[in-house]
C-alpha positions as CSV (number, residue, x, y, z in Angstrom):
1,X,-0.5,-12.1,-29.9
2,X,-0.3,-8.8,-31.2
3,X,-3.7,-7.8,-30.7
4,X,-3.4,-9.3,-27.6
5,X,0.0,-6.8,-26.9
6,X,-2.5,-3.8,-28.5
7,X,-5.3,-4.3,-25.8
8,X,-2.9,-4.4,-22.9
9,X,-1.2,-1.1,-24.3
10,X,-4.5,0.5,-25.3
11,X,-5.8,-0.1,-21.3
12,X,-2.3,0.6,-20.0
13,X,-2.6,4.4,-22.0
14,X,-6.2,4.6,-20.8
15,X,-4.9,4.1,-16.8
16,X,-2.1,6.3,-17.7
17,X,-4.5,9.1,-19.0
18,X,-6.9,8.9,-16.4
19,X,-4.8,9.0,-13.2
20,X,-3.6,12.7,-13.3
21,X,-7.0,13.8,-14.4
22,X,-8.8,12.1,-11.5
23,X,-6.0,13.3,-9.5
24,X,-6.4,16.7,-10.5
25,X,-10.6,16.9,-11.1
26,X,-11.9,14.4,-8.7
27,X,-14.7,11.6,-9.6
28,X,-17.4,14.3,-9.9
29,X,-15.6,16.8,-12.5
30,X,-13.3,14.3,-14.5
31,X,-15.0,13.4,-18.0
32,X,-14.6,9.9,-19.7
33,X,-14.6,12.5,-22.6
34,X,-11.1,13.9,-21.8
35,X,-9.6,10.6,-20.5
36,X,-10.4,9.4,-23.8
37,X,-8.5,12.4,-25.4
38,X,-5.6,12.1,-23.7
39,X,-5.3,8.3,-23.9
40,X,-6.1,8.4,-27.5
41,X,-8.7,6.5,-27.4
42,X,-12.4,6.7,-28.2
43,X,-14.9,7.1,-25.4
44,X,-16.6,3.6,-26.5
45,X,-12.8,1.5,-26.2
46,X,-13.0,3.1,-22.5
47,X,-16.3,2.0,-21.9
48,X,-15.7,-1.7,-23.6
49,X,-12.5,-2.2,-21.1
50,X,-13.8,-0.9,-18.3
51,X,-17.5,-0.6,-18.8
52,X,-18.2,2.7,-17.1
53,X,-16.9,6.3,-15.4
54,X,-17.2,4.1,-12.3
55,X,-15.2,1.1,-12.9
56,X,-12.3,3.1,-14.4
57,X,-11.9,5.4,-11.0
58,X,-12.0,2.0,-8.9
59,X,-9.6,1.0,-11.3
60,X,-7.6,3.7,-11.7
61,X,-7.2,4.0,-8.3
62,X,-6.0,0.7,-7.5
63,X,-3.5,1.0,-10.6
64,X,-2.2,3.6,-8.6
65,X,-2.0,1.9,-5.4
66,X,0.2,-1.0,-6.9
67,X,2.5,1.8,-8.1
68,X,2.8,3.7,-4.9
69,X,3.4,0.0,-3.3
70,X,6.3,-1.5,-5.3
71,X,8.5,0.6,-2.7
72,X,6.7,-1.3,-0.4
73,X,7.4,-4.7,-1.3
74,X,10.9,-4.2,-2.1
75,X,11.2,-2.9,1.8
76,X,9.8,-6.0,2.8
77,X,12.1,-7.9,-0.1
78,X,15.0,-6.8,2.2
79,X,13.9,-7.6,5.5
80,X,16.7,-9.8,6.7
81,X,15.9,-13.3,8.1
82,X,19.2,-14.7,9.6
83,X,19.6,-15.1,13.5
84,X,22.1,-12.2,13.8
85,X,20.3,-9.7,12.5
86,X,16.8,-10.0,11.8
87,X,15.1,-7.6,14.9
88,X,17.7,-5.0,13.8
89,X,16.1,-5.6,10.2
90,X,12.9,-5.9,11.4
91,X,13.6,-1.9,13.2
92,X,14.7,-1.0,10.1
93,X,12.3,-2.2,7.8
94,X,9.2,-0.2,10.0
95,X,10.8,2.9,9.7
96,X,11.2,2.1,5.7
97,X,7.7,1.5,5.8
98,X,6.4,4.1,7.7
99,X,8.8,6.5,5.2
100,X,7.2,4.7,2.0
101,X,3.6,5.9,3.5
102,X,4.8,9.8,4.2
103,X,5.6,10.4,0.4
104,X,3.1,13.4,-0.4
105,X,1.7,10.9,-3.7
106,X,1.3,8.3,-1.2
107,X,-0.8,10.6,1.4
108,X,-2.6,11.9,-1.5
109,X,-3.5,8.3,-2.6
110,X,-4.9,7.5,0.9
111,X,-7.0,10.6,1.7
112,X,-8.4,9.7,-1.8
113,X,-9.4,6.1,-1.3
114,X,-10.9,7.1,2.2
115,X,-12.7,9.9,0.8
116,X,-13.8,8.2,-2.3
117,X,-14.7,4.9,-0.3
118,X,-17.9,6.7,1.5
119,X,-19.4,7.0,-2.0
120,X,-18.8,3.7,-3.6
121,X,-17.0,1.0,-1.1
122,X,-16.1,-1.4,-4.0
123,X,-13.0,1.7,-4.2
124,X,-11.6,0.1,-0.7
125,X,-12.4,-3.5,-2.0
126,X,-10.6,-3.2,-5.6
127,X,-7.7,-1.4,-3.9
128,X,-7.5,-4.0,-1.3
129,X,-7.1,-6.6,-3.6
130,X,-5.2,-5.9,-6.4
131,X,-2.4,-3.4,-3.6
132,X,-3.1,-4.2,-0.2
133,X,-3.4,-8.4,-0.2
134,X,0.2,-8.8,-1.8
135,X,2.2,-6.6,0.6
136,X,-0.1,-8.2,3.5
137,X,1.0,-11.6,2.3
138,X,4.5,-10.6,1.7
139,X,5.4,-9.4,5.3
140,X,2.8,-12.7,6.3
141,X,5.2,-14.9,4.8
142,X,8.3,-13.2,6.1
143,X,7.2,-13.4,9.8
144,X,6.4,-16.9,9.0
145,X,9.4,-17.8,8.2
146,X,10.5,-15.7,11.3
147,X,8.2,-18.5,13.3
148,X,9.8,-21.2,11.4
149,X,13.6,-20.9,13.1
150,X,11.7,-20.6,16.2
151,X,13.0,-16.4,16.4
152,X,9.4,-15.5,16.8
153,X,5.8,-16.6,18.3
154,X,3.5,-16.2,15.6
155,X,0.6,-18.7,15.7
156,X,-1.4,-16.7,13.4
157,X,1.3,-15.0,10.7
158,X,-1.3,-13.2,8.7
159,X,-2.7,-11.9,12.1
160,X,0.7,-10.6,13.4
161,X,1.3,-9.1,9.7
162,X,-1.8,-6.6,10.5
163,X,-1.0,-6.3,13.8
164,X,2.7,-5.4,12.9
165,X,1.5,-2.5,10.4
166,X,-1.1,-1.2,13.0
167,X,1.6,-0.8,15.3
168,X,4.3,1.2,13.5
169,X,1.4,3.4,11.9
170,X,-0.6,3.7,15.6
171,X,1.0,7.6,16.4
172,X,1.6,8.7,12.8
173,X,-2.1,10.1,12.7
174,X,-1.5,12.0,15.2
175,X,2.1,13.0,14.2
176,X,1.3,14.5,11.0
177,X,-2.4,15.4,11.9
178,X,-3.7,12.8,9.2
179,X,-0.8,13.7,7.1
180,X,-2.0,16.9,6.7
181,X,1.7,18.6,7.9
182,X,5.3,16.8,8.1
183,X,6.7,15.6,11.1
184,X,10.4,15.6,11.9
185,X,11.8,12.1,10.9
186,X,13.3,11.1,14.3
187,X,10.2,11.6,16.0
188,X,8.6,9.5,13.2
189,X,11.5,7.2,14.3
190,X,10.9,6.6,17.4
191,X,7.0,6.5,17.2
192,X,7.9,3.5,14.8
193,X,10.4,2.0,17.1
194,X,7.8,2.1,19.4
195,X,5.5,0.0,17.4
196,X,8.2,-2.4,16.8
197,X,8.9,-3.0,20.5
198,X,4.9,-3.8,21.3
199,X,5.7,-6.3,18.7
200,X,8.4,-8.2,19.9
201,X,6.9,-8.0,22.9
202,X,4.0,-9.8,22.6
203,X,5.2,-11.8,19.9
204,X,8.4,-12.7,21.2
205,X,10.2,-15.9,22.1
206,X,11.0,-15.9,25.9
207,X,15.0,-16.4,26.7
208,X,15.0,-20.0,28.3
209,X,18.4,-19.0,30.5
210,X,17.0,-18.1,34.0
């Protein structure tokens, strides 16, 4: 067991060591060399955990991703599901989203991924995974549940979970010009009010009063 506890904390230092020197250097210039240094660790234990320079980014990267997203899924943890209040929640909780996306690490994070992705796609497919899957299934299985007590339409809850982040996000490009400048929050707002609305219109359970 201790060795056991030793590994995890000799990988955990290594992720720790190599996210600000990635952040700071990039793939190219960052050396497994100085990761190494500053984890306190010998280039060979990086290599035997995660095999290679390349590996360790994709890793790195996605270590960072789960980080960034535990805002995330504790936004979606609060999403309330009772009859009275759930649209106002569900308003609330895109805005929270959107918010949890603006932070300057996040935006950082995702220029990174898509820049980084052109060069070696497993990037996208590691960071999917291991960040992207569990928020995708947490909102899935909240609008499920929304389906459930018969307060939505949602045939397909995984579909309307992507089609519920697309909408929210759709003007923020735009907005912040890639999230390359801030926009004021209440036009955020309403761009993600916006989104909301498209949802619960097409997802939606029709009033049965005439």
């Amino acid at each position: 067991m201790a060795g056991r506890q030793r590994g995890v904390d000799k990988r955990r230092a290594i992720l720790d060591a190599a996210a600000p020197i990635f952040g700071t250097q990039g793939y190219e210039r960052a050396s497994v060399d100085a990761i190494a240094a500053a984890a306190g660790v010998s280039k060979p234990t990086i290599y035997s955990y995660f095999g290679g320079k390349e590996q360790l980014f994709r890793e790195s990267v996605a270590d960072s991703a789960v980080e960034q997203n535990g805002d995330v899924l504790r936004v979606l943890q609060t999403l309330d599901l009772s009859p009275e209040h759930w649209r106002a929640s569900l308003y609330e909780v895109g805005v929270k989203l959107v918010e949890c996306q603006r932070s300057t690490c996040s935006m950082f994070l995702y220029r990174t991924i898509a820049a980084e992705s052109a060069r070696d796609p497993e990037i996208y497919r590691t960071v999917r995974e291991k960040a992207g899957d569990p928020i995708l299934d947490a909102l899935t299985g909240r609008l499920a549940m929304l389906g459930n007590a018969g307060l939505l339409q949602v045939a397909d809850p995984a579909l309307a979970a992507r089609q519920f982040f697309a909408l929210i996000n759709a003007q923020i490009p735009e907005l912040t010009e890639n999230g390359t400048r801030p926009a004021a929050d209440d036009v955020v707002r309403r761009a993600v009010e916006a989104g909301v609305r498209t949802f619960l219109l097409a997802h939606g359970v029709p009033d049965p009063r005439p």
